[in-house]
N, C-alpha and C positions, 0 to 999 in steps of 0.2 A: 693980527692983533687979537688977543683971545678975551674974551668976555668976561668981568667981574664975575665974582660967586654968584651975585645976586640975581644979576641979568642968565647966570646958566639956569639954575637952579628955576627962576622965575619963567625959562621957557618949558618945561618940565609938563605943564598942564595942557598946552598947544602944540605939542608934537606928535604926529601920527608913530602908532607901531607895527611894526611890518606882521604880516601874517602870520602865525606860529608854524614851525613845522615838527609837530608832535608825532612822535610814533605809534601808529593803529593797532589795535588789537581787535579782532572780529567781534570778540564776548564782551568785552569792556569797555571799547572804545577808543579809550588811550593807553598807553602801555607808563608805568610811573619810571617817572627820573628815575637812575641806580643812586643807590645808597653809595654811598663813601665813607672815609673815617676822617676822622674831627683833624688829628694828627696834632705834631707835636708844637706847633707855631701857633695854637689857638690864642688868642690873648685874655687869659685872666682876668688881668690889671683892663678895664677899658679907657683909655685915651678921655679924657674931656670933651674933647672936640670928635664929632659919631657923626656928622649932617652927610648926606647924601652927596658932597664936593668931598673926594679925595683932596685934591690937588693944593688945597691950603689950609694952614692951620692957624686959629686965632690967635694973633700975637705975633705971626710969623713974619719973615723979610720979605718972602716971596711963593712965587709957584714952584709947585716941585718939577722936578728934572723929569726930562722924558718926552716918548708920546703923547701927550693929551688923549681922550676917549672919551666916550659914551659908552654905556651898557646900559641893554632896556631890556623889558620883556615881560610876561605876563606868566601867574601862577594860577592853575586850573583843578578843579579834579579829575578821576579818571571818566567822566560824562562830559567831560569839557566846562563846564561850572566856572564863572572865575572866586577865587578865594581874596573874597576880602579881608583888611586886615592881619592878614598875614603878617608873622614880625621876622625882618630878615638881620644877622647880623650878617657883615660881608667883611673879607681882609685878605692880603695879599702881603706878596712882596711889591719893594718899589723897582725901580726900572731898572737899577742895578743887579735885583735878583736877590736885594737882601732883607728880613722881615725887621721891625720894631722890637723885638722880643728878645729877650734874655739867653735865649737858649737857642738861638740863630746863632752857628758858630763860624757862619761864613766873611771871608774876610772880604766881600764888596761894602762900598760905603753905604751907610747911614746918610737918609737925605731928613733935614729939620724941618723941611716943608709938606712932606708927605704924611697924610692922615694915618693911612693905611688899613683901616678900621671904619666900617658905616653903620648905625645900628636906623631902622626906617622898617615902614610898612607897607602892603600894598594898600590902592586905592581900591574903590567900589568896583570897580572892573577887574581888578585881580592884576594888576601894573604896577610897576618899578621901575626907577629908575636911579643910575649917577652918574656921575662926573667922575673920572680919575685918570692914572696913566699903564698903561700897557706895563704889564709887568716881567722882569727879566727872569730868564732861565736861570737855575743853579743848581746846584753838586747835591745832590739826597744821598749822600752817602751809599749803600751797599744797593740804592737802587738804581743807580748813575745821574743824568742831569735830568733835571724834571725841567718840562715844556713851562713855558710860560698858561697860566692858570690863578684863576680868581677862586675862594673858597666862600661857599655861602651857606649857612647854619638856620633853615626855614622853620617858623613853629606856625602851623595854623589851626585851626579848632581844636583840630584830635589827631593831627597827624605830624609829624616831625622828620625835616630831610634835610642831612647834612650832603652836598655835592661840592662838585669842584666844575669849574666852567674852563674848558677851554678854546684858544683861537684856530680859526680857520686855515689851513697851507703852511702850520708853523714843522719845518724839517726835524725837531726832536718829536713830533709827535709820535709817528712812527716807533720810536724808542722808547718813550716815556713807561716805566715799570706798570705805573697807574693804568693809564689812559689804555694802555695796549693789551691790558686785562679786561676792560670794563667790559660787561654786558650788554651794553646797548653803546657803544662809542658815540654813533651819529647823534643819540641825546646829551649829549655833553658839551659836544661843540659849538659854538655859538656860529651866527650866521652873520659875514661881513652885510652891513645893510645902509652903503652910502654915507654922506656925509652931513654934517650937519648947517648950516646956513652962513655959521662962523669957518668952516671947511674944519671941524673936529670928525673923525673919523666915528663911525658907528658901529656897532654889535648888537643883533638885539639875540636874548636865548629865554626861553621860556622853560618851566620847570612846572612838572605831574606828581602833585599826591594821590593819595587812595580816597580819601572824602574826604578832605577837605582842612 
């Protein structure tokens, strides 16, 4: 049985987060998340409904379709610092593999219950968190099927990082046009990190600016 928005949302301040596992640099300490590009599925239009719950939207019948999730983790500098306040927007496709957006030309369905869209902050410790569902693989045209991957748009003091999050053991990773270019892959991927109390699966991935 899964928990109201409220009841998730409201455990949010009493959940431990797993360790980070940041990649080292001798001189600097941390090595920064890769950049990525914003790409074509960014949404403009922002959705009404932005709260840290994918999974339902106000007004709606129901939860949307899929795995349920957690995603957490913590934004640093490259001193290890956490960045508070940090403003993240985050968006994806939903569990079919297809985005909210005009210009998704893929023909899996549209789910009405899916946000897809989070706009939130970190706390004083440089933390985040949400609720959503594990999102499906789909056709990128000339670049073939992209892995399943969450997209996040970070702006903190003075620094600004658009990346893409992806899961752990997923078999297109290997493939993935993206992923299998990135400069740093292992910071990309999130770390599977147990479950949650209601047995919701967890991820947590943490992400490196330059100051802050």
């Amino acid at each position: 049985m899964f928990l109201s928005r409220r009841q998730l949302l409201g455990r949010f301040g009493g959940t431990a987060i797993a360790a980070p596992a940041f990649a080292r640099s001798g001189r600097e300490g941390f090595e920064p998340t890769p950049q990525e590009i914003v790409g074509p599925i960014y949404p403009i239009v922002k959705p009404a409904d932005s709260d840290g719950d994918l999974t339902m939207v106000t007004g709606g019948t129901g939860r949307a379709a899929g795995r349920i999730i957690e995603v957490s983790g913590r934004v640093v500098d490259l001193t290890g610092r956490p960045v508070a306040n940090a403003r993240l927007e985050i968006w994806q496709a939903n569990a079919a593999g297809r985005y909210a957006h005009p210009s998704d030309d893929n023909t899996a369905p549209l789910d009405p219950n899916f946000q897809g869209y989070a706009r939130l902050s970190t706390n004083m410790a440089g933390e985040y968190r949400i609720i959503t569902v594990k999102p499906g693989a789909y056709p990128g045209g000339r670049r073939g099927m992209r892995t399943p991957h969450i997209h996040f748009d970070l702006s903190g003091r003075v620094d600004r990082l658009v990346a893409q999050m992806y899961f752990p053991d997923e078999p297109l990773n290997a493939v993935d046009a993206l992923l299998s270019t990135n400069i740093r892959p292992a910071m990309v991927i999130a770390a599977a990190d147990g479950v949650t109390a209601s047995g919701i699966p967890r991820y947590s991935w943490d992400m490196v600016v330059r100051s802050g």
